[in-house]
N, C-alpha and C positions, 0 to 999 in steps of 0.2 A: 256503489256507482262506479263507473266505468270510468278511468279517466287516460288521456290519451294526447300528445303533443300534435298526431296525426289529426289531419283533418281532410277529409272526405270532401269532393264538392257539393255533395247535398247537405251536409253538415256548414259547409262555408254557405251557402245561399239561405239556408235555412235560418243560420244568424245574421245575418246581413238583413233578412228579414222582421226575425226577431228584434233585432235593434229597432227598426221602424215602428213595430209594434209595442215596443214597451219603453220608446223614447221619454218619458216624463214618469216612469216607475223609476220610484226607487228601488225599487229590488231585481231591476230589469235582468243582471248578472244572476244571481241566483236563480232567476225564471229563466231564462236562456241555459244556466249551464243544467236546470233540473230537463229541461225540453231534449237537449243535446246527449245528455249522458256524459256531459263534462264535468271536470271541480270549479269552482267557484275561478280559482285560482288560474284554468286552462283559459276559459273565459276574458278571462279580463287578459291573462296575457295577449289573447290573439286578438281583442280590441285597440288593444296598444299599438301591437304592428299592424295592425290596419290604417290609426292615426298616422302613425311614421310614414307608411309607405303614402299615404295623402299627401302630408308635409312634400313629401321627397317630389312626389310630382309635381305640385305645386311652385314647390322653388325650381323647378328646370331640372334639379338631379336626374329626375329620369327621362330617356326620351322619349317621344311618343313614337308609336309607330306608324310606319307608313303604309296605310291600306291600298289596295289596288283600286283605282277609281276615282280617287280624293285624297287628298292632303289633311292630315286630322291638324296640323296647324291650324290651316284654312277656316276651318271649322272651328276651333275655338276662337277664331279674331271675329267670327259671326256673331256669336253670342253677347 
């Protein structure tokens, strides 16, 4: 099996999706990294950093952007 640090964005949406899909498997990594042509190990690492990059947002670390049109602050003091 093919394993690879890179990640493609059909590759990233694809898990992103996956996740959704196999949110209450246990074996959801393995079924993702078998779908993807990742290792188990790619897997879960770019799970992680998806976590982190959350957190990060979450706490203000990162900022958001400013789209033309609207204020994505704005937007989240909506919700």
């Amino acid at each position: 099996m093919a394993s690879s640090s890179n990640w493609t964005w059909e590759q990233n949406k694809a898990f992103e999706n996956s996740l959704v899909a196999y949110n209450n498997d246990p074996d959801r990594f393995q079924k993702i990294a078998k779908l993807l042509g990742k290792t188990v190990e790619d897997v879960k690492l770019h799970y992680q950093n998806l976590v982190d990059d959350v957190k990060a947002i979450e706490e203000g670390k990162v900022p958001l952007p400013n789209y033309k049109g609207g204020d994505a602050q704005e937007c989240n003091k909506k919700k």
